[in-house]
C-alpha positions as CSV (number, residue, x, y, z in Angstrom):
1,X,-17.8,3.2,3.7
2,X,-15.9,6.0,5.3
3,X,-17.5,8.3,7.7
4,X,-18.6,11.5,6.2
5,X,-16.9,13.2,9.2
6,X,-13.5,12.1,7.3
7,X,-12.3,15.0,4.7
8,X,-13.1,14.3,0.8
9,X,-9.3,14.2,-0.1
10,X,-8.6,12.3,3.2
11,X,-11.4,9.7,2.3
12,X,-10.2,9.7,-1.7
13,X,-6.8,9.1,-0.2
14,X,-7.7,6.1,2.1
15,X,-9.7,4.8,-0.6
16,X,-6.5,4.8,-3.5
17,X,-4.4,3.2,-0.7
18,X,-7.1,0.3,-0.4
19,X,-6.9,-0.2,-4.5
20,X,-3.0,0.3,-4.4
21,X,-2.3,-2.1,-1.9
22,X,-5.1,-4.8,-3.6
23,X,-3.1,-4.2,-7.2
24,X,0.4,-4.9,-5.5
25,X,-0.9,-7.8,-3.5
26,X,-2.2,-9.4,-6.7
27,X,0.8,-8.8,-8.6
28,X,2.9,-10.7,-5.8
29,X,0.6,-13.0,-5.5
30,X,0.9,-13.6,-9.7
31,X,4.5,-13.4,-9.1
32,X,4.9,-16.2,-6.6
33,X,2.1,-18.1,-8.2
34,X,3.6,-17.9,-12.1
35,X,7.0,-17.3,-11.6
36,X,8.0,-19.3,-8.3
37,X,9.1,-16.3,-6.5
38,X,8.8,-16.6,-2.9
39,X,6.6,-14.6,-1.0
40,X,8.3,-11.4,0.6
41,X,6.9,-8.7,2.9
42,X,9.8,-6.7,2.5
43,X,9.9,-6.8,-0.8
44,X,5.7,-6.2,-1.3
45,X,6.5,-2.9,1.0
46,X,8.9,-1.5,-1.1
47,X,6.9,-2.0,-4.1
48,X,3.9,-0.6,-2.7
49,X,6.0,2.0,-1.6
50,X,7.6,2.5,-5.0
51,X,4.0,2.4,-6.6
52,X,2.7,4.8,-4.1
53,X,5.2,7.5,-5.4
54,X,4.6,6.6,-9.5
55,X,0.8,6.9,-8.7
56,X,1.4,10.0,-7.3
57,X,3.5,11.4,-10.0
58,X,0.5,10.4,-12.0
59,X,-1.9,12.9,-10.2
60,X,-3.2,10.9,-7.4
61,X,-3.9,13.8,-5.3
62,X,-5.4,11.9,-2.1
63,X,-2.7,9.9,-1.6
64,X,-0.3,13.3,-0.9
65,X,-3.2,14.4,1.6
66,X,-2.0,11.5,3.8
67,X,1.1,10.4,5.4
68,X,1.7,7.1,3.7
69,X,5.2,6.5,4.3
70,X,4.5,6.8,8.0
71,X,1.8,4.2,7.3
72,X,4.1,1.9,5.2
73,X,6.4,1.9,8.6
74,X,3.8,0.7,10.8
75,X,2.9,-1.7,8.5
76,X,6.6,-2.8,8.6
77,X,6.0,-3.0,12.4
78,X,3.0,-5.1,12.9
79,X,4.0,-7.1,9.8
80,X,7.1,-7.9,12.0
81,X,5.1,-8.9,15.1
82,X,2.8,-10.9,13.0
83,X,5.4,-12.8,11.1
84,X,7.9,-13.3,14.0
85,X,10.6,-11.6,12.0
């Protein structure tokens, strides 16, 4: 649980990320499961970046209160250290 010390819409925010980036692992995970794809982390970043602007064009408000797409990029980066790409 998020300190209380964290802003409402800042905590709603983190919290929408958490479920957005579950939904778009499972769905890649489904994808290389069912359909033989093989797994990406380029392509899961662009989708969760795609998703992250349709769910925002939807009205979720928290995710605007944050800067996702900076977080996206250092996801690129330690995704890159991790995987030796």
């Amino acid at each position: 649980m998020l300190s209380k010390k964290v802003p409402k819409e800042k905590r709603t925010g983190i919290n929408t990320i958490i479920i957005l980036a579950a939904w778009v692992l499972w769905k890649h995970r489904n994808s290389c499961v069912f359909d033989n794809t093989r797994p990406n982390i380029a392509a899961l970043l662009s989708i969760f970046s795609e998703e992250r602007h349709l769910w925002c064009l939807a009205g979720a408000r928290g995710l605007r209160a944050l800067d996702v797409g900076q977080c996206v990029r250092l996801g690129q980066i330690r995704l890159a250290r991790w995987s030796g790409l």
